[in-house]
C-alpha positions as YAML, in Angstrom:
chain: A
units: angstrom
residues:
- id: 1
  name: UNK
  ca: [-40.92, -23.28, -78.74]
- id: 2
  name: UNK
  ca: [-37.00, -23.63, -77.69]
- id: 3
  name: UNK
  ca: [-35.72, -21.58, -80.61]
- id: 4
  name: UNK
  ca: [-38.57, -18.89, -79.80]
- id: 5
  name: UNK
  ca: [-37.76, -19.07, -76.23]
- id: 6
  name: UNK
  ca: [-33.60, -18.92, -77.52]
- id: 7
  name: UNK
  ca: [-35.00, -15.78, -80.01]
- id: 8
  name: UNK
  ca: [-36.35, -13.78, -77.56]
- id: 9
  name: UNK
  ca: [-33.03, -14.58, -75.19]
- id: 10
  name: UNK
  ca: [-31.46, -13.08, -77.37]
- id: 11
  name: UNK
  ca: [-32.82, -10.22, -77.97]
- id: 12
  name: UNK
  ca: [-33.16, -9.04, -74.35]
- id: 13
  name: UNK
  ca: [-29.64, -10.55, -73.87]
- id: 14
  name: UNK
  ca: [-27.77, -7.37, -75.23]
- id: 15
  name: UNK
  ca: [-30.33, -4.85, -73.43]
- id: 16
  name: UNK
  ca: [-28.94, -6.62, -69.73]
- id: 17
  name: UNK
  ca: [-25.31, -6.72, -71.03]
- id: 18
  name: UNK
  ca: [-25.91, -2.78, -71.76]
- id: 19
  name: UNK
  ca: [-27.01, -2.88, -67.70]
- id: 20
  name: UNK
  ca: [-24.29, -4.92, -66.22]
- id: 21
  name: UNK
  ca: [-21.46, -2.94, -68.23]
- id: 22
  name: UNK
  ca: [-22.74, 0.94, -67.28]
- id: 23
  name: UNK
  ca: [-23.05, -0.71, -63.29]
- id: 24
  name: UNK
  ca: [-19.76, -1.91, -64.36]
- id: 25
  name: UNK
  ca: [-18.39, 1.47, -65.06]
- id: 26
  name: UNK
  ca: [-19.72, 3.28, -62.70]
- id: 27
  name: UNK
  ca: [-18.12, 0.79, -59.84]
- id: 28
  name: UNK
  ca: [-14.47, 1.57, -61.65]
- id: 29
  name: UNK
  ca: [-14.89, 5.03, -61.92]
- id: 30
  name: UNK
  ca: [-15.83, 5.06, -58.08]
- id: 31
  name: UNK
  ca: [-12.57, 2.63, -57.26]
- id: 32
  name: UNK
  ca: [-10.09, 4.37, -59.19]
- id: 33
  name: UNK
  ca: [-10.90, 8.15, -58.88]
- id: 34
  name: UNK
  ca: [-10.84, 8.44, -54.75]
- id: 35
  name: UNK
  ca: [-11.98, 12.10, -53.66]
- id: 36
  name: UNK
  ca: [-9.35, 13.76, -52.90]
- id: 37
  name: UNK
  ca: [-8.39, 14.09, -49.26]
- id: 38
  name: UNK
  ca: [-7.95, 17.99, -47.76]
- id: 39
  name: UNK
  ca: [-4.91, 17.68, -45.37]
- id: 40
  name: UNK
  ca: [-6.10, 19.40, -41.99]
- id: 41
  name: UNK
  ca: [-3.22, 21.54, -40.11]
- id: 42
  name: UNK
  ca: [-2.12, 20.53, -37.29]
- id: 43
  name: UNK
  ca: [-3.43, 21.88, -34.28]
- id: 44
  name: UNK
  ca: [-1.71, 22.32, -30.67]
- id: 45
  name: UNK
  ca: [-2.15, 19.78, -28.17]
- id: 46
  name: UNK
  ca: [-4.13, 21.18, -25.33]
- id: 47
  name: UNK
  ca: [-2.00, 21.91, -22.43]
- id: 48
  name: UNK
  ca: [-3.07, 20.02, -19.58]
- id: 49
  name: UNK
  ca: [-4.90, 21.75, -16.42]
- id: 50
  name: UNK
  ca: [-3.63, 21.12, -13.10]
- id: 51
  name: UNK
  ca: [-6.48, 21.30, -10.63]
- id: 52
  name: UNK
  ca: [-5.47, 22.45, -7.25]
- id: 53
  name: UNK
  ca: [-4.61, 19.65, -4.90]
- id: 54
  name: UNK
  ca: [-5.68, 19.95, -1.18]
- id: 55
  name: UNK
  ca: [-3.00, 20.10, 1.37]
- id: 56
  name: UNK
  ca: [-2.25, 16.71, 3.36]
- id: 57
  name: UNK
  ca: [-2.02, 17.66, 6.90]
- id: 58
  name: UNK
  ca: [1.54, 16.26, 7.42]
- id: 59
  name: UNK
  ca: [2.28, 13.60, 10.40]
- id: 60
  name: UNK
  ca: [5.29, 14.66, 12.63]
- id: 61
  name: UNK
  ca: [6.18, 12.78, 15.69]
- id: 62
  name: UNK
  ca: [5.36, 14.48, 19.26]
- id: 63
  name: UNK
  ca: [7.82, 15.61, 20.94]
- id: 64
  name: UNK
  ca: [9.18, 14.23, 23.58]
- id: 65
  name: UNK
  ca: [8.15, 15.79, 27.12]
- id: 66
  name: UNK
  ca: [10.74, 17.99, 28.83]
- id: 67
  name: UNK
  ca: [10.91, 16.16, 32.84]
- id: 68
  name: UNK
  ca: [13.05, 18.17, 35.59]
- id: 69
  name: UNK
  ca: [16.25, 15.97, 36.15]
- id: 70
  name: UNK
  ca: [15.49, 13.76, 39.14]
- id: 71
  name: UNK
  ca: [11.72, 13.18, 38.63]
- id: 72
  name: UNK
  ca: [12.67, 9.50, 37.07]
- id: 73
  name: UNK
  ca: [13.66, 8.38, 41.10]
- id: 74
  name: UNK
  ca: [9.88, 7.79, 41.23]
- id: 75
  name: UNK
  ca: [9.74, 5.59, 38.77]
- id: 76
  name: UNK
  ca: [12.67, 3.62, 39.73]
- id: 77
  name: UNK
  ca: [11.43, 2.87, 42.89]
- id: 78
  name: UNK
  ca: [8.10, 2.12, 41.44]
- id: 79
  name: UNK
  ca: [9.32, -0.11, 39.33]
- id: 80
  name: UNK
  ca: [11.81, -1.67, 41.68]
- id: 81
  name: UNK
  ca: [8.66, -2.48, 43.95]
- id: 82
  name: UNK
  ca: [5.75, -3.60, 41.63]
- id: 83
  name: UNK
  ca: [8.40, -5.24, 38.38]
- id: 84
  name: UNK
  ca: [4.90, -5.66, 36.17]
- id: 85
  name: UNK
  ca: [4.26, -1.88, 36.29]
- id: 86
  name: UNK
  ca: [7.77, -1.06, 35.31]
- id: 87
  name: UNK
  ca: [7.94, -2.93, 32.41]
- id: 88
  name: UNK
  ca: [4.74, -2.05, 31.47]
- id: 89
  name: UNK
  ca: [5.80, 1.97, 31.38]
- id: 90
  name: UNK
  ca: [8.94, 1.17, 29.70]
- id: 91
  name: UNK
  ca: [7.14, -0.06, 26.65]
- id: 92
  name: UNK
  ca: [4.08, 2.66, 27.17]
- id: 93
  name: UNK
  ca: [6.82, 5.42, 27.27]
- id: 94
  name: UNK
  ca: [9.98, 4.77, 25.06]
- id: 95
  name: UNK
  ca: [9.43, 7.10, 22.79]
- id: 96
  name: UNK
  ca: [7.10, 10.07, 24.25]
- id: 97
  name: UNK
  ca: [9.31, 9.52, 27.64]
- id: 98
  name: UNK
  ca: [12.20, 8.12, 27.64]
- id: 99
  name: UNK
  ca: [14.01, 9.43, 30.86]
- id: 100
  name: UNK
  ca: [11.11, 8.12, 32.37]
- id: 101
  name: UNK
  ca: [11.06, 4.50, 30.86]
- id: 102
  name: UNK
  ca: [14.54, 3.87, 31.27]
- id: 103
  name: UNK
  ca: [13.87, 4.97, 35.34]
- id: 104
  name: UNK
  ca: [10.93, 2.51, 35.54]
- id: 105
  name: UNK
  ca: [12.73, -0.09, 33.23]
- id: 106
  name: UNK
  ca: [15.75, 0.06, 35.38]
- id: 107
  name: UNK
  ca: [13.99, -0.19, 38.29]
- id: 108
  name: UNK
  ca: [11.72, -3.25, 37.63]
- id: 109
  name: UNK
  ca: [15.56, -5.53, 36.40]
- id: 110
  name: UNK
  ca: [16.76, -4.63, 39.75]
- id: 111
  name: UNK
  ca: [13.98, -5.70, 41.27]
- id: 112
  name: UNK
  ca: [13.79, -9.10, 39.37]
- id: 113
  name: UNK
  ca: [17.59, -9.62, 39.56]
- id: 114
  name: UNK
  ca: [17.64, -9.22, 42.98]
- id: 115
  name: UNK
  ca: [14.78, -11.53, 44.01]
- id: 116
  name: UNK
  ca: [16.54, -14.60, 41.90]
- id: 117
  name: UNK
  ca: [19.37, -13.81, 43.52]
- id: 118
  name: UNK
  ca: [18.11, -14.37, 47.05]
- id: 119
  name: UNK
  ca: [15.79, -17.55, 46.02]
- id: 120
  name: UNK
  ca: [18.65, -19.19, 44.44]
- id: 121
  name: UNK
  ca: [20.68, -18.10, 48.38]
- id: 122
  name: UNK
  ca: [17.43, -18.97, 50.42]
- id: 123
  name: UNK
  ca: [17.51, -22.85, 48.49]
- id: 124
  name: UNK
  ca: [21.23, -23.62, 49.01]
- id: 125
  name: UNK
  ca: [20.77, -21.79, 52.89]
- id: 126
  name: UNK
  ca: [17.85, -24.61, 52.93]
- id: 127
  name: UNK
  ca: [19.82, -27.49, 51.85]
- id: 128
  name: UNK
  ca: [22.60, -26.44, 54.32]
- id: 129
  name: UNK
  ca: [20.56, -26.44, 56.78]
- id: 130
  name: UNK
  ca: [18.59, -29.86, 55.84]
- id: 131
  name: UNK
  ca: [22.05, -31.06, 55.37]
- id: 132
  name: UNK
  ca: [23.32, -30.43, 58.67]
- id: 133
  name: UNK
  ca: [20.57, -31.77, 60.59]
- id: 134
  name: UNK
  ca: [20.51, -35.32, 59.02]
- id: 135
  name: UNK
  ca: [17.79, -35.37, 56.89]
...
């Protein structure tokens, strides 16, 4: 039964070489004749399209406010009398005011100057006087 089974091998043996070599083929034929490639002509880029941009309100600085000369007197003297609220306009209105600010800035150093100057005079016109009675 092994040379019949060999026998009959061989005789479908040629039929599947027949097969495999036409697959064969046919795979080669595929690999070495590529389709030919059509070469498409170059087309223009497409301009871009601006879109309309929205306007930005622009920022711009108030301007300052136009005072009368003399009206900053006021704010000296404020100042000069309560310090706390002259300092307090001079930051509030160095930019939008400055006439104004300096006045009331001015005002409120005087003011502060002046009242260490007569603290330091009232303690040494204390310690004269504690000196010259003996204590």
């Amino acid at each position: 039964m092994d040379n019949e089974e060999l026998v009959k091998q061989d005789e479908q043996a040629p039929e599947e070489d027949a097969v495999v070599e036409e697959a064969v083929e046919k795979a080669e034929e595929s690999v070495s004749e590529p389709e030919p490639v059509q070469a498409e002509a170059p087309q223009p880029a497409p301009e871009p399209v601006e879109a309309p941009q929205p306007a930005q309100p622009q920022y711009t600085e108030p301007a300052p406010v136009q005072q009368p000369k003399g009206s900053s007197f006021g704010w000296a003297v404020l100042g000069f009398f309560i310090p706390i609220v002259g300092l307090i306009l001079f930051l509030v209105w160095g930019k939008t005011r400055p006439e104004d600010a300096k006045a009331a800035g001015k005002g409120a150093l005087i003011s502060v100057i002046i009242s260490v100057v007569a603290y330091a005079l009232m303690m040494c016109a204390a310690g004269a006087a504690m000196m010259q009675s003996g204590m």
